[in-house]
C-alpha positions in Angstrom: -6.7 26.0 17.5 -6.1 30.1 17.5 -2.8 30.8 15.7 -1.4 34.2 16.4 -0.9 36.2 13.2 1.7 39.0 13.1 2.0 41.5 9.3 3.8 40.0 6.3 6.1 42.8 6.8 7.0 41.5 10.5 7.9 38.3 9.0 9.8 38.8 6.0 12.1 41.1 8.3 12.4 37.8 11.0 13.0 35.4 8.0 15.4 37.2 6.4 16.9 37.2 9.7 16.9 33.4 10.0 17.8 32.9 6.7 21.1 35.1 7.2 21.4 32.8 10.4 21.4 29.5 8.6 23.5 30.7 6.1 26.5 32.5 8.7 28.6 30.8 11.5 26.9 28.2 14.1 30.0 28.9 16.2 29.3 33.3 15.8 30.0 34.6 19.4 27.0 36.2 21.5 26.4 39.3 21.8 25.6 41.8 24.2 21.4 43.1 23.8 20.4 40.4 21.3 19.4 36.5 21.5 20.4 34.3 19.5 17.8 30.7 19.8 19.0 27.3 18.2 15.9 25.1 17.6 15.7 21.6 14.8 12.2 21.8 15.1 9.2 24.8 14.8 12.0 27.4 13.7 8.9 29.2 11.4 6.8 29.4 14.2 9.4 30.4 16.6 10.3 33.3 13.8 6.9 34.4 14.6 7.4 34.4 18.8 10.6 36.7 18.0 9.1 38.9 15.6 6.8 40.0 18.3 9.4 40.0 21.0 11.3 42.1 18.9 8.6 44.5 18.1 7.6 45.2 21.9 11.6 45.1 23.5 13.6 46.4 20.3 16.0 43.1 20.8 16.9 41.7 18.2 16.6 37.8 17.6 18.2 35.1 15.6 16.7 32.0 15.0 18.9 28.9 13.9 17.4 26.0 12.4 20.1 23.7 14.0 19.7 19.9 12.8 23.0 18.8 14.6 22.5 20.9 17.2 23.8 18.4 20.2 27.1 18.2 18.3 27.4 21.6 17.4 26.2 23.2 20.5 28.9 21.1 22.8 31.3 22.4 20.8 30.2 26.4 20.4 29.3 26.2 24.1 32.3 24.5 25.4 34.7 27.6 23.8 32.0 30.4 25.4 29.8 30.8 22.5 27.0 29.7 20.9 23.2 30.4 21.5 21.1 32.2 24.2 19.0 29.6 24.6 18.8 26.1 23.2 16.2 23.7 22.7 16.7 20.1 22.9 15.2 17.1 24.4 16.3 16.3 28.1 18.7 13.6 27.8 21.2 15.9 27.0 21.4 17.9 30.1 22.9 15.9 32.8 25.9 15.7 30.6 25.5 19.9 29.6 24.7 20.9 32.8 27.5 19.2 35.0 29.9 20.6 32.1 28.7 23.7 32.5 27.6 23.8 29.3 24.0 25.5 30.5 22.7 26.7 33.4 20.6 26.1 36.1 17.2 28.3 36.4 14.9 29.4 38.8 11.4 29.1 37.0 9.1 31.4 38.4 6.2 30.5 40.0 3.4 30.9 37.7 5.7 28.8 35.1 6.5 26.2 37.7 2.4 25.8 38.6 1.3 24.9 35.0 4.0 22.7 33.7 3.2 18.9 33.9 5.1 17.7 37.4 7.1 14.9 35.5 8.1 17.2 32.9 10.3 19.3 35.7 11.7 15.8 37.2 12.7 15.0 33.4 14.8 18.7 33.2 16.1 18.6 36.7 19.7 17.1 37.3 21.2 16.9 41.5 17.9 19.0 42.1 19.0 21.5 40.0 16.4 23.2 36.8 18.4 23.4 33.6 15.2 23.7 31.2 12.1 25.2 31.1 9.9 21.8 29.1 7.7 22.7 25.9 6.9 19.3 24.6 6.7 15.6 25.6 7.1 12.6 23.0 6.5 9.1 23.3 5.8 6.4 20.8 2.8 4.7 20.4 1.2 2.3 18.4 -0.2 4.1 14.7 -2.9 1.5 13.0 -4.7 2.1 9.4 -7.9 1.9 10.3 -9.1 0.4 6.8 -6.8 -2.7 8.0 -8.1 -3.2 11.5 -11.1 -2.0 13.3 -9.1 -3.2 16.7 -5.7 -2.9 17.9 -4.5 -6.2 20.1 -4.4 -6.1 23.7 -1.1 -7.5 23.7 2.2 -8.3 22.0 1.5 -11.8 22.0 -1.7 -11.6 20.6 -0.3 -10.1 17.2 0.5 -13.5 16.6 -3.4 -14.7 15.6 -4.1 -11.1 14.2 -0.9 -11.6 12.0 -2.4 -14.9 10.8 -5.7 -13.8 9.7 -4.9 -10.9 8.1 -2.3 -12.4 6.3 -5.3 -15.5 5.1 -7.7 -12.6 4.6 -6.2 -9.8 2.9 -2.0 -11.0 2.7 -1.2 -7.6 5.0 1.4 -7.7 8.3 0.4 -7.1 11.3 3.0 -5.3 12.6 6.1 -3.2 11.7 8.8 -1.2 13.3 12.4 -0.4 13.5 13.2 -3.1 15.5 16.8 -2.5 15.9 16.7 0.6 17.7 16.5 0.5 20.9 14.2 3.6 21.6 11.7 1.7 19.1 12.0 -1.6 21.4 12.6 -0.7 24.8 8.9 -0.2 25.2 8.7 -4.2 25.1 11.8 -4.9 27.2 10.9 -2.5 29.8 7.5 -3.8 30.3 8.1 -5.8 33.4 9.8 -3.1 34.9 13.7 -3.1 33.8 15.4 0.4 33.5 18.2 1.4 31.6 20.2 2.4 35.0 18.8 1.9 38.9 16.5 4.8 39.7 17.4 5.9 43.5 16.1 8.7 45.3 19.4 11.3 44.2 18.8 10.4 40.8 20.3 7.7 38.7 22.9 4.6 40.1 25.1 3.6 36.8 26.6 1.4 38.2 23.3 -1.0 38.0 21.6 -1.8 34.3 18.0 -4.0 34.3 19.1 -4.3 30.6 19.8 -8.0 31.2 16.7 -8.6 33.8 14.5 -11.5 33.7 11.5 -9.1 31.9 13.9 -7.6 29.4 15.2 -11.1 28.3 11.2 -12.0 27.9 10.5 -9.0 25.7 13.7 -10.1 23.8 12.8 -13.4 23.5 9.0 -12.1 22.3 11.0 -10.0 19.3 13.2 -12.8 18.3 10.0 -15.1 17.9 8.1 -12.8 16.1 10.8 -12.5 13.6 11.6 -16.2 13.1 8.2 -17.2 13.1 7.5 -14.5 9.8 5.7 -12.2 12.0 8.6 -9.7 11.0 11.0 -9.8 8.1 14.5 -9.4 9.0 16.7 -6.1 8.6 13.6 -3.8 8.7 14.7 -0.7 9.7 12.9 2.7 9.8 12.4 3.7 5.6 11.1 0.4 5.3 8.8 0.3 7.9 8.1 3.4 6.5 7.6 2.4 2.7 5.5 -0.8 3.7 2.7 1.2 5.9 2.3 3.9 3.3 1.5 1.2 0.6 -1.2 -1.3 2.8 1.3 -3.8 3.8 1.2 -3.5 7.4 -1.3 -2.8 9.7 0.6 -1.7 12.7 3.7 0.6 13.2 5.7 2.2 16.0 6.4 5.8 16.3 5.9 8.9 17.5 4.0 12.1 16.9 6.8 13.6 14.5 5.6 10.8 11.9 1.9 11.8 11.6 2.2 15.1 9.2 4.0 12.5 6.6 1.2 9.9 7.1 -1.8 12.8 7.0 -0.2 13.7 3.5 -0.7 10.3 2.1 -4.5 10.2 2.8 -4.3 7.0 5.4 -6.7 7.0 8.0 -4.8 6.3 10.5 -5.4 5.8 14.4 -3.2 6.5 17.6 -3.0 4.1 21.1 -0.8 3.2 23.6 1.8 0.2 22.6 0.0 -3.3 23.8 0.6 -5.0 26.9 4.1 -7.3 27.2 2.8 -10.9 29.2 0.0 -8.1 30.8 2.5 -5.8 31.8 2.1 -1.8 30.2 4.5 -1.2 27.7 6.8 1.5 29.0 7.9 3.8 26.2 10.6 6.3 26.7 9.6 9.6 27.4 11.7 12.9 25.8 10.8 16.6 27.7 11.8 19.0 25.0 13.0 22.1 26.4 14.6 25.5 26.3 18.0 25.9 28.0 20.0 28.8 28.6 23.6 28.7 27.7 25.9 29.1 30.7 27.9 31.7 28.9 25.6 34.1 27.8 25.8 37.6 29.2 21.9 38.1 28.1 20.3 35.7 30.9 17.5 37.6 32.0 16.7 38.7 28.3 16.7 34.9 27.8 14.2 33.9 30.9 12.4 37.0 29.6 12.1 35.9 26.1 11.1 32.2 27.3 8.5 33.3 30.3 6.5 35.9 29.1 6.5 35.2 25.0 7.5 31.1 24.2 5.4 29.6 27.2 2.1 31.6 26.9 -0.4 29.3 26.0 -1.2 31.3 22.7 2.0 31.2 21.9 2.6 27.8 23.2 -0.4 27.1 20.6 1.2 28.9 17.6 4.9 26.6 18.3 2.7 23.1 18.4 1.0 23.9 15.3 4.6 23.1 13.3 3.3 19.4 14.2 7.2 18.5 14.8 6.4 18.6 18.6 4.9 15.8 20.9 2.3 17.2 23.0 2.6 20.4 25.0 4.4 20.1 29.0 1.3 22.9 29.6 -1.0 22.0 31.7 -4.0 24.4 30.3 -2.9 23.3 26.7 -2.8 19.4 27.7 -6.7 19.8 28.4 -7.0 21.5 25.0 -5.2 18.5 23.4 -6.9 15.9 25.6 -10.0 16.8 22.8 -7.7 14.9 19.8 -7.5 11.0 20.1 -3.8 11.4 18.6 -2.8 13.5 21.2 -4.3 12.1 24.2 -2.9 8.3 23.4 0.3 10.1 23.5 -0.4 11.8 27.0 -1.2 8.4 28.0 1.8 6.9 26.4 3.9 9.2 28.2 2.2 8.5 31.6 2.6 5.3 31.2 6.3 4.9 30.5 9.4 6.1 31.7 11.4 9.2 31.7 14.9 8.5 29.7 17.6 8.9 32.3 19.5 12.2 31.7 22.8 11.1 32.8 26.3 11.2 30.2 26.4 7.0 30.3 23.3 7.1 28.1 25.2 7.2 25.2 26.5 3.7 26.4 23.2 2.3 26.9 22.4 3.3 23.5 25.3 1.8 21.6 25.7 -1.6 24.0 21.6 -2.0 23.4 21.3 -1.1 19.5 24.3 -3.8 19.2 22.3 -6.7 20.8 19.1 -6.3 19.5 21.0 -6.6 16.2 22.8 -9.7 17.3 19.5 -11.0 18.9 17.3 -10.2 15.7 20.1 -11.9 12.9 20.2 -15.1 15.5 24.5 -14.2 16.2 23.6 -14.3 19.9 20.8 -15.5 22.3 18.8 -12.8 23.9 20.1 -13.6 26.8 23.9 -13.9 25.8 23.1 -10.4 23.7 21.9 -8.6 26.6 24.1 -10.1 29.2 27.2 -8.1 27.0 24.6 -5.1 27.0 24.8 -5.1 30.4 28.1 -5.2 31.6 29.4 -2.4 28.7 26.3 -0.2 30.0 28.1 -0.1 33.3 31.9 -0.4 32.9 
């Protein structure tokens, strides 16, 4: 991939600049002429995009590495400050954008042409734009490739795999932070339930498939696989983690943020879409990262400019990826540059296979009622059907 490479002098000046930024006020007040961009991931490469935006316009730019930036950002934005522009995956902006917290756009056309179609319906709330989309994540199966030669075809097949590895070589099949729901949802939602009814305005929260017949099957598919020693209880993320990095599972689920860490430990390691659920496609949750515009700012068309003509070319588009803290690029040019690596097309087809996550406010009940039954239905305190039965009616009181 071409990398666009500006002088050392260029960026020592920009990361002096973001390291005065990191080290001053989230909450500074904008200003007049200058941009100030809150990012958690790709904040070196983005350095690298303002450097050059700088050197053609003379405006200056800030770049915040922000790791709470939802938290901070609703509070900064809420009293009129904060960023220019902030990026942060979609699910956020039904909740920002109704609060006024950013605002909505008017992509031009060019922009609108080569962006994926379902990354725009994933930034758009009540038909309006609040985000121009970077990056799309989904999970997908990760297998160590000196473990298995094939991934199963299904969920319950991991049951016979699990047996023979375990006679042939005393390895797990399969691993994953079971407990959180954006981990499991994948299985649940296989036969079609969504966390809130999808209508043609958008989202009805007043209806939850968390407690339909194919989520209480994908339940009940997790429980076994735990209480028949498919799956040790309480495994959570660092142990899922620790136990695929030493060779004693074969299978994990994640998402392209965990590949840099595995490529450092030397496994060979191979990317597909999660297995079938009772031959049904798994249906990951799909996250559009994107770049918003705060709905104070007085530097709007210095922000559109700044995001049109320098973030979302494709050589810079290029450059931002590179951080490998993305998913894979909303671009459609770049997609058929990325199609090339196996990695990256399992999680196109990830993504095309699952679902958007809804990005309305009451997903922050969905997330909390879900994460508490899974844990009741994975330590046996409640049936998954009893468990997701309570899911359901917190998710939409």
């Amino acid at each position: 991939m071409n990398k666009i490479r500006f002088t050392t002098t260029r960026l020592l000046q920009t990361s002096i600049v973001f390291t005065a930024a990191l080290l001053g006020s989230a909450n500074a007040g904008m200003k007049q002429g200058a941009l100030e961009i809150w990012a958690d991931k790709g904040t070196v490469q983005m350095q690298a995009v303002a450097a050059k935006f700088t050197e053609d316009t003379g405006i200056p730019v800030t770049v915040v590495k922000q790791g709470d930036a939802p938290g901070m950002f609703g509070i900064a934005a809420g009293g009129g400050e904060g960023p220019d522009i902030m990026l942060w995956a979609h699910d956020r902006y039904g909740d920002w954008g109704t609060g006024g917290l950013i605002q909505p756009l008017k992509p031009s056309r060019h922009i609108l042409e080569n962006t994926l179609d379902y990354a725009w319906d994933a930034v758009t709330v009540n038909g309006d734009i609040f985000a121009y989309p970077i990056a799309i994540e989904a999970v997908s199966l990760i297998y160590n490739k000196a473990l298995i030669d094939q991934t199963p075809a299904s969920f319950e097949a991991m049951f016979e795999l699990h047996k023979s590895l375990m006679s042939e070589s005393k390895v797990a099949a399969i691993a994953w932070d079971y407990n959180n729901t954006y981990f499991t949802w994948p299985i649940l939602a296989a036969h079609g339930a969504r966390p809130f009814a999808k209508t043609a305005k958008g989202y009805d929260t007043s209806e939850t498939g968390a407690n339909s017949e194919g989520a209480i099957y994908g339940a009940q598919l997790l429980k076994r696989m735990i209480d028949e020693g498919l799956m040790e209880k309480h495994i959570d993320y660092s142990v899922m983690d620790m136990k695929f990095s030493k060779g004693e599972v074969a299978m994990v689920i994640s998402g392209p943020w965990y590949w840099d860490d595995l490529d450092k430990t030397g496994i060979d390691f191979g990317v597909v879409p999660l297995p079938r659920v009772n031959g049904h496609h798994s249906k990951a949750f799909v996250g559009v990262y994107g770049a918003t515009i705060n709905g104070n700012t007085p530097n709007k068309d210095l922000a559109v400019e700044f995001i049109e003509n320098y973030l979302l070319t494709q050589d810079n588009l290029t450059l931002y990826h590179s951080s490998n803290e993305l998913g894979v690029s909303a671009n459609k040019q770049l997609r058929q540059v990325m199609l090339k690596d196996s990695r990256l097309a399992a999680t196109y087809r990830s993504a095309e296979l699952g679902e958007l996550m809804p990005n309305v406010n009451k997903m922050g009940q969905f997330w909390s009622a879900m994460n508490a039954a899974l844990s009741n239905i994975t330590t046996g305190r409640q049936s998954p059907e009893s468990a997701l039965n309570a899911a359901a009616k917190r998710i939409v009181r």
